[in-house]
N, C-alpha and C positions, 0 to 999 in steps of 0.2 A: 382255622389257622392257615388253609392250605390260600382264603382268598388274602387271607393281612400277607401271605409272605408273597404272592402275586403283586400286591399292591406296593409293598419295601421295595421288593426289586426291581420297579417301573419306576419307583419313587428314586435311587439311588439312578437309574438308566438318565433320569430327567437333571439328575444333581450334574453328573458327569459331562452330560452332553452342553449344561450351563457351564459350567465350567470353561471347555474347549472353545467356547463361541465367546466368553471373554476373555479369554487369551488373545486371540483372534482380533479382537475388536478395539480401532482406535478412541481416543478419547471422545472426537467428534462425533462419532457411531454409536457409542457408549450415551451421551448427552442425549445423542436423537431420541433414545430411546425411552428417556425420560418425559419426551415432550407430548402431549394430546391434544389439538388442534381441531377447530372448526372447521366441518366441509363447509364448501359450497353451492350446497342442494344442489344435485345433478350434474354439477359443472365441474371438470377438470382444469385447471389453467397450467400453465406452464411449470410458471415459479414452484406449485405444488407437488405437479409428476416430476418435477428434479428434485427437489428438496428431498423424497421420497426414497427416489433412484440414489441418493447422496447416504441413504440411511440416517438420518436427520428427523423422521418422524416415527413415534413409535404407536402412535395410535391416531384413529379420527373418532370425530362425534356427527352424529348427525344424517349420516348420509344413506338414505332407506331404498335408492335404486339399484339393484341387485346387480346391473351391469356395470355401474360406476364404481360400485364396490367392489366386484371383481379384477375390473381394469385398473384400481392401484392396489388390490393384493399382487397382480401381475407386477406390476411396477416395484414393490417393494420385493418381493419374489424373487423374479428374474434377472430386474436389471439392480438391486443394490449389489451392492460386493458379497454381504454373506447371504442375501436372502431372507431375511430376518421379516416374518409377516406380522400383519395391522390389527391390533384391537380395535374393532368398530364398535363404538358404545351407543348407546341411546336409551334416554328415560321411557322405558317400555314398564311404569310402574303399576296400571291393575289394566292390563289388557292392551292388546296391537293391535290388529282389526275391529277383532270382536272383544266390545270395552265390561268388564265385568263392574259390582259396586265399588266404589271410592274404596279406600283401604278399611278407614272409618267402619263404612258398611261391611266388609267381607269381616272383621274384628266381630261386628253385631252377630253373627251367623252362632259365635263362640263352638265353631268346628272346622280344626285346621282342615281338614280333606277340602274346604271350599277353599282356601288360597292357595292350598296345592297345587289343584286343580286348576286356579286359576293363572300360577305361575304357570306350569307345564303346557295348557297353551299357548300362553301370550310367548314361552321360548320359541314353542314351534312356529309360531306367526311371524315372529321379528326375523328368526333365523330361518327364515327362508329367504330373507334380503339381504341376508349375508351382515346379520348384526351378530356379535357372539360375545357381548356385554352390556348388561341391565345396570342403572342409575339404582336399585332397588335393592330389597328394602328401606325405606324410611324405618327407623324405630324408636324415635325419640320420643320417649315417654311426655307426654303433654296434660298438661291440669287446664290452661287457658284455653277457651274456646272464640277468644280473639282470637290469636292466631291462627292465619289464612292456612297453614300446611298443617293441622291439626286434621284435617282432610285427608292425608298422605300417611297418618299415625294410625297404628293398633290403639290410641287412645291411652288411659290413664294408667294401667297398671300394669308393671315388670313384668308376673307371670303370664298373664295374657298375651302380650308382648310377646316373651319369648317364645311360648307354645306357637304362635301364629309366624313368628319369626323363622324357625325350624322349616315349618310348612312350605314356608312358599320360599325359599331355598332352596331346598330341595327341589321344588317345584321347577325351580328355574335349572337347576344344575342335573339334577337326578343323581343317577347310584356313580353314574362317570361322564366328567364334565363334557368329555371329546366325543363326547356319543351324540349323530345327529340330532338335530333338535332341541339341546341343550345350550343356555345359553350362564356366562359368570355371574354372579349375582353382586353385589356393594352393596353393604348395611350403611347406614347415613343415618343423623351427621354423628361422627365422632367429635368432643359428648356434650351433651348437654343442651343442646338446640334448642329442645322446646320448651327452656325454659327461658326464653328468652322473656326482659324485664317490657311487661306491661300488652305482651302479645306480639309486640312488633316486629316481623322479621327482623333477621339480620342482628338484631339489639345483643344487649348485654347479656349476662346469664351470670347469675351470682348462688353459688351450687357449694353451700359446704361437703368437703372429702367424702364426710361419711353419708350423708345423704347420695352424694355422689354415686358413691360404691353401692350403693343398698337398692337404690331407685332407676337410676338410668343408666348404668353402666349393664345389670343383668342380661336383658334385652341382646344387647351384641356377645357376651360371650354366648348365648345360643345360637347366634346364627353362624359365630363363629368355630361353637362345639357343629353344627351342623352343616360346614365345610365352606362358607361363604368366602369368594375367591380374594375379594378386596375391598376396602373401605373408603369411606369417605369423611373427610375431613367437617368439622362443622365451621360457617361463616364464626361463631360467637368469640368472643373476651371471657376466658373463666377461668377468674381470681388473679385477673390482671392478665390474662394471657392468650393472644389467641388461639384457639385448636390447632390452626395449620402450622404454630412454632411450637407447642406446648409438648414439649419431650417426660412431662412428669404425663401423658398419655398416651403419645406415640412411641417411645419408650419403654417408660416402665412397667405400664400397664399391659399394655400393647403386645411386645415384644417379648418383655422379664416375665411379667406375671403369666399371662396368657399365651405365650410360644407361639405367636400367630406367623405363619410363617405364608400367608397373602400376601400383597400387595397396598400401600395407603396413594391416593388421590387425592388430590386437593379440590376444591367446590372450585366453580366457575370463578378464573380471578382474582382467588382469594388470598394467594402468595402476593402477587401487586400488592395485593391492596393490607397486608400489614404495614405499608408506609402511614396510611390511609387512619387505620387503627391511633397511629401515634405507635408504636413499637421498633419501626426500623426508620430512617433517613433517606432510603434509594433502593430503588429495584434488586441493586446488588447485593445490597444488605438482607433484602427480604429473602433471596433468594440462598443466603447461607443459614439464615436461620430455620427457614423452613426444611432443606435438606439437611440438617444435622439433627434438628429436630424427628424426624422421621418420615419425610411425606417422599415418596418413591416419585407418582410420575406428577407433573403441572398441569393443568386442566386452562389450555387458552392461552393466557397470559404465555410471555416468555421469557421470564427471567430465568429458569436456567438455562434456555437456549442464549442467553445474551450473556449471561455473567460465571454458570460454573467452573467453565474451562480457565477463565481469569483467578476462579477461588480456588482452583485446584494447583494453582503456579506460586499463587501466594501465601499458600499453605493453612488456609482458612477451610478448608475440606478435604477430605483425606480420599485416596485412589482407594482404598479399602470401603471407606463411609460409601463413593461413586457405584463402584463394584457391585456391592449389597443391593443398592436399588434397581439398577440395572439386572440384578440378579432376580428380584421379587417380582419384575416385569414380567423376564423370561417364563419364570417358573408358571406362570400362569397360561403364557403361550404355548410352551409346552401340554400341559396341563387341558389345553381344551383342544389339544390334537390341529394347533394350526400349522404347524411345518411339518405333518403330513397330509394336512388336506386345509389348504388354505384358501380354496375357491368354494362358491356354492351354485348345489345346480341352480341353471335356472328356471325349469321344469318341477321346483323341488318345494312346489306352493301349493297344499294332496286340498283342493276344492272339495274331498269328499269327506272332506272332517269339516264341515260348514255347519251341517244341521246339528252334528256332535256338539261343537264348541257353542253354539245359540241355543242350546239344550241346557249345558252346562251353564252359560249365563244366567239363564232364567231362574235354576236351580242356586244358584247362590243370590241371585235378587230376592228371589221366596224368601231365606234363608234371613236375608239383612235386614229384611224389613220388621219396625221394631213397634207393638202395639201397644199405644199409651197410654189411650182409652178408649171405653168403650161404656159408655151410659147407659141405661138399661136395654144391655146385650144389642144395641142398630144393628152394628154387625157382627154377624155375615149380614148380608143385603138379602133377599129371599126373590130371584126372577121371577117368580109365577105372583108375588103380590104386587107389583109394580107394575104399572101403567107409562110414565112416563119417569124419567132421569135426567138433572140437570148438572152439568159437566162444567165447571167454571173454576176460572183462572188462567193465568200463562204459561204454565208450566203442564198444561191436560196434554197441548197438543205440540208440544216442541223438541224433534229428534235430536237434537244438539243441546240443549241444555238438559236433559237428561242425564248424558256422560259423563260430565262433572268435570274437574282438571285433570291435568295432564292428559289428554288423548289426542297428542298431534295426530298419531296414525288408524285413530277409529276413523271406520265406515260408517259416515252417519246413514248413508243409505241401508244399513241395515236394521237400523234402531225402529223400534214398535213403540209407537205411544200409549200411552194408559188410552186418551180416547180413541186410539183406535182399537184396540183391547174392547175395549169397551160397548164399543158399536159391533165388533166382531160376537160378541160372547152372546149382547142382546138380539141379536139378530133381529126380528122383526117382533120377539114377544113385547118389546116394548120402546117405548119412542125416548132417545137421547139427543136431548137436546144442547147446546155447546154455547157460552159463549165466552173470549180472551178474555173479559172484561177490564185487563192492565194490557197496554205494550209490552211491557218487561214487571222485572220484579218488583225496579224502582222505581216505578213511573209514580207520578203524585197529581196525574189527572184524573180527575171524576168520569171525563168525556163521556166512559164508556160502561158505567155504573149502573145508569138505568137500562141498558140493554141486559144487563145480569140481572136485575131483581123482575125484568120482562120475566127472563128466562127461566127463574124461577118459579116463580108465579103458578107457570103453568107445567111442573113438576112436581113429585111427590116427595122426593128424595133429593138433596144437591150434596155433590162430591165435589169437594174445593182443591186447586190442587195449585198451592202454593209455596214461598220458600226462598230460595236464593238461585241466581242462576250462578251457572258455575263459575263466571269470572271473577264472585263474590267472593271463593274461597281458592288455594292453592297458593304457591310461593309469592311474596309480596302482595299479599291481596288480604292483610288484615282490618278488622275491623273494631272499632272502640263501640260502638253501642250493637250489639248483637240480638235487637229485633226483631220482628219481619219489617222488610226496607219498605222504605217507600210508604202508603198508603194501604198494606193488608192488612192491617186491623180495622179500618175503615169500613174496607169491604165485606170482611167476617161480619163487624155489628153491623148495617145495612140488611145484608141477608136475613141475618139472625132476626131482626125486627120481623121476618116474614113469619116465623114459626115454624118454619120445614125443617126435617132433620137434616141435619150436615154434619158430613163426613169432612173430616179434615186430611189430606194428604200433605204430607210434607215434603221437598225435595232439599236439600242442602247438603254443605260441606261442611256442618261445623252445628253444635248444640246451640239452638237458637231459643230464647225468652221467648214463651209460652205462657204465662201468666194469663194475658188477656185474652186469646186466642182462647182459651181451655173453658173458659166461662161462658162462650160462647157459641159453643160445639159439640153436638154429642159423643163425637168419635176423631180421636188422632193416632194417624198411621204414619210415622216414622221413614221414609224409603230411603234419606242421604241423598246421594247421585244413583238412583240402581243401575246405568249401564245401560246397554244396546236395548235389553231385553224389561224393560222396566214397565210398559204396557203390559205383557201376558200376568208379568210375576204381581203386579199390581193389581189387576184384575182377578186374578185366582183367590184374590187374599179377600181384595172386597166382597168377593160373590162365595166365598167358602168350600171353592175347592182344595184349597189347604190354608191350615189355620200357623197363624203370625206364631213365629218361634225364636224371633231376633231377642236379645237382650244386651241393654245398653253397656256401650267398652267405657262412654263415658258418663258424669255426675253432670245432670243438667239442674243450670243452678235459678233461681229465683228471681235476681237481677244480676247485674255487672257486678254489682256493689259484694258480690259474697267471693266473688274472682281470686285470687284461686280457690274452687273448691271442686274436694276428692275424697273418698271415702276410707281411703286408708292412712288418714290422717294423725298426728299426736295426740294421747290427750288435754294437753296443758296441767299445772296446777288447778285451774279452775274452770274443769270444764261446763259447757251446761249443760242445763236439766229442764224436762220440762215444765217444774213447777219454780224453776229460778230465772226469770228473762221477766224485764220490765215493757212493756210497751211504750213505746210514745205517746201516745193518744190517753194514756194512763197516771201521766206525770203532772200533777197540779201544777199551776202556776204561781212560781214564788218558792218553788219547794227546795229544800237547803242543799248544796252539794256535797253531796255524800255518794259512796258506793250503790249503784242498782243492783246488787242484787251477788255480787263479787263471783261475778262467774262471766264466760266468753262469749257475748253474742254482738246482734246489733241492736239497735230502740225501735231501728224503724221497719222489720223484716225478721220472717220467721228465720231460725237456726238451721232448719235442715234444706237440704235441698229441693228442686220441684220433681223430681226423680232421680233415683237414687243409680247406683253402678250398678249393674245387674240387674235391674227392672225390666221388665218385657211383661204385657198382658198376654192371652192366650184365648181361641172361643170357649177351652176347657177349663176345665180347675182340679189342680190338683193337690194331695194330700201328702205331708210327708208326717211319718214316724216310726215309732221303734229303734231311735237311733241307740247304737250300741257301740261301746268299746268291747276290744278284746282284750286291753289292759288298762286301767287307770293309772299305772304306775311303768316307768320303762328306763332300761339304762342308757345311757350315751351309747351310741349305734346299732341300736336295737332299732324296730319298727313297730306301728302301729296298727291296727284292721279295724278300721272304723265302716259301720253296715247302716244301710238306712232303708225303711221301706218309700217308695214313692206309689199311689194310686191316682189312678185318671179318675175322678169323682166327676167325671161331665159328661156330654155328650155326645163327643165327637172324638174320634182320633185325633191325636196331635204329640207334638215335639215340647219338653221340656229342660231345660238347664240346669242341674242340679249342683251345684257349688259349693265350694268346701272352707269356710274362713277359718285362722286362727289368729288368738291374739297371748303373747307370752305378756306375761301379766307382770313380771319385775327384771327388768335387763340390765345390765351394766352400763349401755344406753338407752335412751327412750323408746320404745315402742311402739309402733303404728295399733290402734285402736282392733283394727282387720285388717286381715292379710288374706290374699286370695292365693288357696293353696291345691287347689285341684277343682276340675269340672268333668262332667260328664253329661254328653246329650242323648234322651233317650226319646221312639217315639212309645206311644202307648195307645192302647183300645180303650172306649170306654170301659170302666168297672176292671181292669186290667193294674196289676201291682206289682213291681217288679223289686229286687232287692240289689241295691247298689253297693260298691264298696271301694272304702279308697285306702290304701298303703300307704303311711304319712312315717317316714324315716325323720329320725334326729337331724339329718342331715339336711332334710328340705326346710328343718326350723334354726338352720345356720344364719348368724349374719355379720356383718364389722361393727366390730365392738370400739370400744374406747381408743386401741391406737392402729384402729380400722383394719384390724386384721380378722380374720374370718372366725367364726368361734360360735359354737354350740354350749347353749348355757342352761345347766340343770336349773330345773324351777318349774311353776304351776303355770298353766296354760288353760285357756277356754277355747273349745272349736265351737264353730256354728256349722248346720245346715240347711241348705233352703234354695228357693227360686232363686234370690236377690240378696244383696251385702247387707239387708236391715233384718236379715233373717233372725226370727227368735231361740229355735229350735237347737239349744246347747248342750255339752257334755264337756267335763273335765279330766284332764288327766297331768300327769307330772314326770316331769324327766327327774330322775336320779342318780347321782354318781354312781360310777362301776366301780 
């Protein structure tokens, strides 16, 4: 009690002191403050230190030189009239130096302490350049794995989501945002992004309400129950409208429903470009709709610098509507302690958190790495039976496509490659041999083919390490056929013709078609982008210093052709089964049109996916049972104790994922098949059993019903328990009226 009433009373000191400073503040000062503008890397120019000095700008993006940054906090500091200092933002989204895995990957770990972690340093990295706002969170629940920023997502599902959401918000903010090293956090996009039509950035998004509410909206109220300072806008059209004018959820949802009392932002541009959309006629236009709508500051573009003051005369926006935003700004300035310490040192860079923070990367590369298979048991690899190792592909020995997107500010000088990892670990027990065999990912030259199957040749073991490089994946970098590019399946069957075992390593930003690849290969190892550190954490994994513990955030699907698919799906009227699904190859010729089989698949491709949401292999194997309720029957706000045994039945230590699905068997609306309703990671010894348990409240099986309002509804229910979402291991219970 004694911290919330510390916290009220700084809370109310911050209201007051906003307050006074718009009093104070003319309309032009007021406007500035709205605006977020492009540095220019390094460079001060005139126009900008006055514009500054004029209180005219209320934040910059971009600018990582810790002196330039300083020298127009001075600027805004010193010389504007009230001193009013700069939001310096920057996309610092999985790591600043030191680059951890894609978001993708850190999802895979399914253990927030690793994005936590991850936030918490990449705050302390940026903000020592005097950045003290993160583009981050991304949380836009994503099913398409076309889509390039599906890289930047916790992947397919809400709960996951949020739980990962919470994490590295925290991460980024901690217990008080103005405490050094802390930097604002932005969930992205407000809503609906990743479901853009067909993968394609930017595109459409056609998101029924309730779906809405149930599926992608979750996600942000956690980050936003977990203090996230401000939002972002999404580019999309959804349901005629774009996000950056869309007041049914900058609004209502936003503001009414959810009390959010941050900050919203618009995406790069994206106020212009509602002209663009087809929605407004002229920048001025755009720029009333967007501020009435709810978006606080502009991002680049300048339409409210060009046009509010004129909507404010013409009574198209109200000094109250100005006010508020201006207000949401401050409160955040406030809030991260910049008008008492608006400089950063410059000494304030602790080089002695280096090995710390590349410790920690490694440990969340281990973490992400996700095992798909493993053919009779190749791996681990064993160094004392090997003689020589053959190291092939383009992605073994390359410190920069390692990192994956977004890592303006990684050091590639510190990044480790798997081969060199590799040649480290072997030392001289055995001879590794290397070669590129592609330029790049997409190369579609042979040239250098025959020097790999040399290389082979004269190895016992080949570890292929192939995939996308990261320009493949990240904002506008989608793709319609999601193979491996270029000529690696070529390469995979070439080798394979040789009979050596191979390991498959994977690098990507996104769930890549595996089909052909897997019939070729005795072993596939998952890595995403791992980061700086993706050599050691790669290495350990092959050679069995720690066993694979990643399990997949998303459903890797078969082909294109099954796009979207995800595991917490509906069941339809007719779903299938697997004694209802006709084949193609099945169907005589001449045969009469008629129903195959009046159930949902396709003719020419299995129904299920090639791995499912929550799939990970292990070197161990484990056993789950004994699962128990402690009620089969429960009232409306009561709770559940649901216990399970789990044993390591192998041989080795290791880490497993134990997950909690349910599915409400009759709603008022339709019901997703599973739902993922809790996890836990545990490690274990061989022959070691531990008894897990999870607390499953009426309230966690809440959802919008028919006129989408929130709602717990008595009826029969199935949980599941298990590794993965195709878990068998089920138990019943029922809610009943109080």
């Amino acid at each position: 009690m004694e911290i919330l009433g510390k916290t009220t009373k700084h809370s109310r000191a911050i209201e007051k002191r906003i307050e006074e400073l718009i009093q104070e503040m003319t309309v032009a000062e007021k406007i500035g403050q709205l605006s977020l503008v492009n540095s220019i890397y390094g460079k001060i120019t005139k126009p900008l230190r006055q514009t500054i000095a004029e209180g005219k700008i209320g934040g910059i993006l971009n600018e990582v030189d810790v002196n330039v940054v300083n020298e127009l906090q001075q600027t805004a500091v010193e010389e504007s009239r009230l001193g009013i200092p700069l939001l310096v933002g920057r996309d610092v989204i999985h790591g600043f130096k030191t680059i951890f895995p894609i978001p993708l990957g850190l999802a895979s770990t399914w253990n927030p302490e690793i994005p936590e972690r991850c936030g918490r340093i990449s705050a302390s990295e940026a903000s020592a350049t005097g950045i003290n706002w993160t583009f981050a969170p991304m949380i836009d629940i994503s099913r398409d794995p076309r889509w390039g920023r599906i890289a930047e997502s916790f992947g397919e599902d809400p709960y996951l989501t949020g739980v990962l959401a919470k994490a590295i918000v925290y991460g980024f903010q901690g217990d008080d945002l103005s405490s050094p090293g802390c930097i604002a956090a932005c969930a992205k996009h407000f809503a609906g992004y990743g479901a853009c039509e067909s993968g394609k950035d930017y595109n459409t998004a056609n998101i029924p309400e309730n779906e809405l509410r149930n599926v992608y909206l979750p996600p942000f109220k956690a980050a936003f129950d977990a203090g996230a300072a401000s939002v972002m806008t999404s580019f999309s059209d959804l349901d005629g409208i774009p996000a950056t004018a869309n007041e049914f959820l900058l609004k209502q949802i936003l503001r009414q429903e959810w009390q959010f009392d941050g900050f919203v932002v618009s995406d790069w541009e994206a106020i212009s470009q509602l002209s663009v959309h087809g929605l407004t006629a002229s920048d001025k236009d755009s720029a009333c709709e967007a501020a009435n709508a709810g978006v606080d500051m502009e991002m680049v573009s300048r339409t409210y610098a060009d046009h509010l003051a004129d909507l404010l005369i013409e009574g198209k926006i109200s000094q109250d509507r100005i006010d508020t935003m201006v207000s949401n700004i401050l409160r955040a300035k406030f809030k991260l302690g910049l008008f008492d310490r608006p400089y950063t040192e410059t000494s304030s860079v602790n080089t002695d958190k280096s090995h710390e923070y590349l410790e920690a990367a490694r440990c969340a590369a281990v973490q992400s790495c996700v095992l798909l298979e493993n053919k009779h048991n190749i791996l681990p690899l064993s160094k004392d039976k090997l003689s020589s190792i053959a190291v092939i592909g383009p992605l073994a020995d390359d410190r920069y496509e390692q990192l994956g997107t977004w890592i303006f500010d990684g050091d590639i000088e510190l990044s480790q490659t798997p081969l060199q990892a590799i040649k480290a670990f072997m030392k001289k027990s055995a001879e590794v041999n290397y070669c590129r065999a592609m330029a790049t990912t997409r190369s579609r030259s042979r040239e250098d083919f025959g020097e790999a199957v040399e290389t082979v040749r004269k190895s016992d073991v080949v570890i292929l390490f192939l995939g996308e490089e990261s320009i493949l994946s990240g904002e506008a970098h989608s793709r319609a056929d999601i193979s491996l590019p270029g000529i690696q399946n070529e390469l995979i069957e070439e080798i394979a013709a040789l009979g050596k075992p191979i390991v498959l390593v994977i690098m990507a930003g996104r769930p890549l078609l595996l089909e052909k690849a897997r019939k070729n290969v005795d072993a596939i190892l998952y890595a995403w982008h791992p980061g700086t550190m993706a050599g050691p954490a790669i290495a350990e994994l092959l050679f069995g210093i720690a066993s694979p513990s990643g399990k997949l955030p998303v459903t890797f699907p078969r082909a294109v052709g099954q796009i979207p698919i995800y595991y917490n799906h509906k069941n339809t009227g007719r779903p299938a089964t697997a004694g209802s699904v006709t084949n193609i190859d099945d169907i005589e010729a001449g045969a009469p049109q008629h129903s195959s089989g009046d159930t949902s698949f396709h003719l020419d491709i299995d129904n299920s996916p090639l791995y499912p949401f929550g799939y990970g292999l292990s070197y161990s194997e484990f056993k789950y049972s004994n699962l128990r309720l402690d009620h089969d029957k429960i009232k409306l706000g009561e709770s559940i104790r649901i216990e399970v045994e789990l044993t390591n039945t192998g041989e080795c230590e290791a880490e497993e994922v134990t997950q909690l699905y349910v599915r409400d068997l009759v709603g008022s609306v339709t019901r997703p098949v599973r739902e993922l309703k809790g996890f836990k990671k545990l490690r274990l010894r061989p022959g070691e059993t531990a008894s897990i348990t999870f607390e499953l409240s009426t309230d966690d099986l809440a959802f919008y019903g028919r006129n989408n309002k929130l709602v717990t509804e008595a009826g029969r229910f199935h949980l599941w328990i298990g590794g993965c979402s195709d878990t068998d291991l089920r138990a019943e219970f029922e809610i009943i009226e109080s």
